[in-house]
matplotlib code that plots the C-alpha trace (Angstrom):
import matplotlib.pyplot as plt

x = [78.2, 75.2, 73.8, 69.9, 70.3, 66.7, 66.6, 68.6, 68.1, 64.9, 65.6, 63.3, 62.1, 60.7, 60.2, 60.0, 58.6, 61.2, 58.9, 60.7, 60.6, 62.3, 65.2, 64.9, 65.5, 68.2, 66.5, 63.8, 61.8, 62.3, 58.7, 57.7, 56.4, 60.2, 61.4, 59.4, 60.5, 64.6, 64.8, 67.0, 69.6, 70.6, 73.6, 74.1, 75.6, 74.5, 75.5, 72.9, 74.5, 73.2, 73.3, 76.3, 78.2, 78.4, 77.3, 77.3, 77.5, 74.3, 73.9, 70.3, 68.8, 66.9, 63.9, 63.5, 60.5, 58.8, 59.8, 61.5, 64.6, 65.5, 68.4, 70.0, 73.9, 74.9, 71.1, 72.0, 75.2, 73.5, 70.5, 72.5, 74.8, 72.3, 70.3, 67.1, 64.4, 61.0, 58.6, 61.4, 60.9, 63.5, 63.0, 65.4, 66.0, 67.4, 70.3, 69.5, 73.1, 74.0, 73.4, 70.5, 70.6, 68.7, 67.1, 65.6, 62.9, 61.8, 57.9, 56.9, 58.1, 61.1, 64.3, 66.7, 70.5, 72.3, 73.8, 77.4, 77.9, 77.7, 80.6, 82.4, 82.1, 83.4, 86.0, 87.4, 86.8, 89.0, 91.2, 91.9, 92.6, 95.3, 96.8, 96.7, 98.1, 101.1, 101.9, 102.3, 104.9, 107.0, 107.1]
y = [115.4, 117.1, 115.7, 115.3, 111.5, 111.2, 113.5, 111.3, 108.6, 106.2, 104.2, 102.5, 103.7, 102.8, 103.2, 101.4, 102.7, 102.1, 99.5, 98.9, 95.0, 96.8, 97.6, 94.5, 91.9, 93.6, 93.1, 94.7, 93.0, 94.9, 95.2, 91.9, 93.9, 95.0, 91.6, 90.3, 93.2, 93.3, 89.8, 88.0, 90.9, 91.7, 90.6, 89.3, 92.1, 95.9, 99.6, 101.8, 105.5, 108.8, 112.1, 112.9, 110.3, 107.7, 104.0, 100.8, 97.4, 95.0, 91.4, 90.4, 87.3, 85.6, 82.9, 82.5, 80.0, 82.8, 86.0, 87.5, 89.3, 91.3, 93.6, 91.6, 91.3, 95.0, 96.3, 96.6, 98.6, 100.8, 101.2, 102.1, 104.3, 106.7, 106.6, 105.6, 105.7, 104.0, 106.3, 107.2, 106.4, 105.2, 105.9, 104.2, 104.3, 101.7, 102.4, 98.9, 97.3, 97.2, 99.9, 102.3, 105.4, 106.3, 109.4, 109.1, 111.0, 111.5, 110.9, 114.8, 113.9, 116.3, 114.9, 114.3, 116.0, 113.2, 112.4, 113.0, 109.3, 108.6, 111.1, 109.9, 106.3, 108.1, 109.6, 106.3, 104.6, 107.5, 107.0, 103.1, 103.0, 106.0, 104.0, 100.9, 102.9, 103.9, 100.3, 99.4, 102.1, 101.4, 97.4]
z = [122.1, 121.8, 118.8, 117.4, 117.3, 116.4, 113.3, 111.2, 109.0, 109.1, 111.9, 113.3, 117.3, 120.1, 123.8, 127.0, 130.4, 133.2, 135.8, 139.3, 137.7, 135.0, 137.7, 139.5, 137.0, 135.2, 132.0, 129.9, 126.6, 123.2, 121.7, 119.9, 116.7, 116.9, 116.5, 114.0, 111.9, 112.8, 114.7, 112.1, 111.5, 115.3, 116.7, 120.0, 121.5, 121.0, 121.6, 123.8, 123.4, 124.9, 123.1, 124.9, 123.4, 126.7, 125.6, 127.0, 125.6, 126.0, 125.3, 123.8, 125.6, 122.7, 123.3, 119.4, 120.1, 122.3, 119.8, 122.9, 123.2, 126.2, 126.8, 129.3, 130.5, 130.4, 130.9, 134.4, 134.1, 131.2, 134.0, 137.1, 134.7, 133.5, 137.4, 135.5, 137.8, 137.8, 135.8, 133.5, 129.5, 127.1, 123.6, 121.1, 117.8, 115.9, 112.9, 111.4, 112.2, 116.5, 117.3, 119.1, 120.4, 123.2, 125.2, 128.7, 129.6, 133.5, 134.7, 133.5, 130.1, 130.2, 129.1, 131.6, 131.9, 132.0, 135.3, 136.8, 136.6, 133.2, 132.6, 135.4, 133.4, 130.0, 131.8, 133.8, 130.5, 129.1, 131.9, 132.1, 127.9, 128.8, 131.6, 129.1, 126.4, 128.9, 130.2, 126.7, 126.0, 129.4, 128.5]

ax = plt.figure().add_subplot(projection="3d")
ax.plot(x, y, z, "-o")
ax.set_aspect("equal")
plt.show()
């Protein structure tokens, strides 16, 4: 936890403002220039992770004839996680295999403490791999 995700390595970044369409449609385009650049090497699914360590598990929508992807199944979850907000800015930085992290940013251009909710979800994730963990030892 805690760590200066973005001082490391060459990764490539970018940033996305949060629109209420944004919120909406459960969805948001990764910059085309992105694409054309890392399009053929990533997967299908990806790992969004804060600096605190939390990270959620996105599947990329891909409209190869358009050069779009979008975050899309798990964009929602990742969204309503973190309590993003219209206004706020994502930056993410790419490590070149499936993974990004990411920092949010409210409307003043301050980073945000990440909310209550996102550790609640580390912790029930935490919680329900225990529980799983126990089952297995009772069978």
């Amino acid at each position: 936890m805690g760590r200066l995700v973005f001082n490391e390595g060459d990764g490539l970044r970018f940033f996305k403002f949060i629109l209420e369409a944004t919120i909406r449609e459960g969805k948001i385009m990764l910059p085309k220039k992105f694409v054309r650049r890392h399009g053929n090497e990533i997967p299908s699914t990806v790992t969004l992770e804060t600096p605190t360590g939390a990270s959620w598990q996105v599947e990329l929508l891909k409209n190869s004839t358009g050069g779009e992807f979008w975050f899309d199944k798990g964009w929602k979850e990742f969204v309503e996680g973190l309590s993003l907000e219209h206004g706020n800015v994502v930056f993410f930085k790419y490590d070149g295999v499936c993974h990004f992290d990411v920092i949010i940013c409210d409307e003043s251009g301050i980073e945000i403490e990440y909310s209550s909710n996102e550790l609640e979800l580390i912790n029930s994730a935490v919680d329900e791999d225990y529980m799983q963990f126990l089952n297995t030892l009772e069978q």
